[in-house]
N, C-alpha and C positions, 0 to 999 in steps of 0.2 A: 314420403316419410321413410326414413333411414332405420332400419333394423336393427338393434344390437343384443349380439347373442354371446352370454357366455363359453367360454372353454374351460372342459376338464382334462388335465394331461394324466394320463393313466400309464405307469410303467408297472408293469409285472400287478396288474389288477391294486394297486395302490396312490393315491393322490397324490403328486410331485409336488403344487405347493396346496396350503392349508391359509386359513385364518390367521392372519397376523396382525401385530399391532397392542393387544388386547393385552395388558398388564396383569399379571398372575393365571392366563387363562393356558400355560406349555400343554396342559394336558389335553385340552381342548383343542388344540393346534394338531397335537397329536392323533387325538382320537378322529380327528376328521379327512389325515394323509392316511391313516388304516382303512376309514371305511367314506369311499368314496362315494359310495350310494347317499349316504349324508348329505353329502355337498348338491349333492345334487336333489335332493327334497328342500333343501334349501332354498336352491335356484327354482324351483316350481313354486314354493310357498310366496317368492317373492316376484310373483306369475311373470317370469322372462317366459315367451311365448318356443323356444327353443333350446337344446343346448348341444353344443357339439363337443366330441370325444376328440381329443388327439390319439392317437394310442399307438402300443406296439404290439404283434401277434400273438402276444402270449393268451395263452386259454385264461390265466388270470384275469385280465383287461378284460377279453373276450366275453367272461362272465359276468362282469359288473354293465357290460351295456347292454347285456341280454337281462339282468336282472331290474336294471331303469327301463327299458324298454317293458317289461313287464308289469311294472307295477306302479309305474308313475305317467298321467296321464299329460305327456309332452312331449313333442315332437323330437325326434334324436339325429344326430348327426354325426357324420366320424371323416374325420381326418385320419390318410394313413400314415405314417411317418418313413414306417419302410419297405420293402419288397414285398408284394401281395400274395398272402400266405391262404392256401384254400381253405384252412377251419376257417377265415375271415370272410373269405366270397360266401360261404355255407352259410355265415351269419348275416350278412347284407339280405341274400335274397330269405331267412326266413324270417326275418324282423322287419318292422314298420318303420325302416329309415329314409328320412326323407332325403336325404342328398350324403352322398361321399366322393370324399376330394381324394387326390393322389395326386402324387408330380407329374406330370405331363408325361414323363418317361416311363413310365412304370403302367399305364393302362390303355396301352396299345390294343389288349386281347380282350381290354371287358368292359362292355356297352355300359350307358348312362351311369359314369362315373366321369365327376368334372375336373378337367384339369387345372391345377395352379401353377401359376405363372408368376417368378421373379420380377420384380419392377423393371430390372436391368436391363429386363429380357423382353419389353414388353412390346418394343416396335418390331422385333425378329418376327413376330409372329403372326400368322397368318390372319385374320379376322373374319373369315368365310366359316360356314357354316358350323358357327359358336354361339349356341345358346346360353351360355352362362359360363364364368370362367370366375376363378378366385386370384385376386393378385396378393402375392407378399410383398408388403411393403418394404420387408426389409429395416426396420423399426427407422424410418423416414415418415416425417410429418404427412399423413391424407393430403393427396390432392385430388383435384376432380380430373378423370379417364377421359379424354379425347378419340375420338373415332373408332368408337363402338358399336355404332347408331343399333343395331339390334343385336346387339349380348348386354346382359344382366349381369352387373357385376356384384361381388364381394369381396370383404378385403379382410386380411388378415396379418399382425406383426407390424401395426400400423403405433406412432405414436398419436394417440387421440385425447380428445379430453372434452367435455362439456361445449367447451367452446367453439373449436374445431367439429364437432357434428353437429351443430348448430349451422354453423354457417356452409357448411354441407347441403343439409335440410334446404339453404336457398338457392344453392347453384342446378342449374341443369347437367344432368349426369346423371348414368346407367349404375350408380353405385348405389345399391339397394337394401347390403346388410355387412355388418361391420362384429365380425368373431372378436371379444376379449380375450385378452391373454391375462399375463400373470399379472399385470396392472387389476387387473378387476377385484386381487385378492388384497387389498389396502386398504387399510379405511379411510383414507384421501380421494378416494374415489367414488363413484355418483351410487355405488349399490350399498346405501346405509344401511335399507332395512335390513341387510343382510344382517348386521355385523351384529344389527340390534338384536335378531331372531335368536345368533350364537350367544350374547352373553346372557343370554335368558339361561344357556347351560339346561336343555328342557332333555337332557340326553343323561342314559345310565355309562356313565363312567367313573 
């Protein structure tokens, strides 16, 4: 069984995308790139068993996954995006996160952080002693990962769809969990209850 886990991208502690689609609902769209913790009681109400942060080092960010981590009983994840800043290591090790990604280059100096790896790039690299690795698809159609035999993959920047993890689900392959990106924020897409939860509008704005 294939895992699929939302992404929230957080710049400067605020939602990059929101809810869209939903005719007369701009303010709502709005109120939920202000207050990203929303998005995220969302994705727990609509029990995704995980969700992972993209972010960037600002104490803003910093503070909204310290404040899901806090008060939302789901697992958390974080993606770095750029250079590992120590308010960020400070926040890793005093929070309950279960896995952080970072580019390969970038976590030379600090244990049990998994690196991700370009599709492009994916025969370059060594395959010995990798417990788990995240590939970027590089927003190219999922395929199933050949000669991995024990690393645990994830995949991320993948175009996916219903169908496509479905027939996932029947192939043999180490690809275990599968990060949504900004596709997940549409309502063409498989997270209806989501969208149903927002136009309930159960929020003071």
């Amino acid at each position: 069984m294939i895992l699929t886990i939302p992404t929230i991208f957080l710049e400067k502690g605020k939602s990059k995308y929101s809810i869209t689609g939903l005719p007369e609902f701009s303010k709502l769209d709005s109120f939920f790139k202000e207050n990203p913790f929303e998005i995220a009681k969302l994705f727990r109400e609509e029990n995704n068993k995980s969700i992972l942060f993209q972010c960037d080092n600002s104490t803003e960010s910093i503070n909204i996954i310290k404040m899901v981590s806090s008060n939302l009983d789901i697992p958390i994840q974080v993606l770095i995006n750029s250079n590992i800043d120590p308010k960020l290591i400070n926040l890793l090790k005093d929070n309950s996160l279960i896995r952080v990604f970072a580019s390969a280059d970038l976590i030379k100096d600090y244990l049990n952080t998994i690196p991700i790896i370009k599709l492009s790039n994916i025969n370059s690299i060594s395959k010995t002693n990798l417990t788990r690795i995240m590939i970027d698809f590089e927003k190219k159609p999922i395929q199933p990962i050949q000669n991995f035999s024990n690393t645990k993959i994830s995949v991320i920047n993948a175009f996916s769809n219903t169908i496509l993890l479905s027939k996932l689900n029947e192939i043999e392959n180490n690809i275990d969990s599968i990060y949504l990106g900004n596709e997940y924020y549409g309502t063409h897409y498989a997270g209806q209850l989501l969208w149903r939860i927002a136009e309930k509008a159960q929020f003071s704005i």
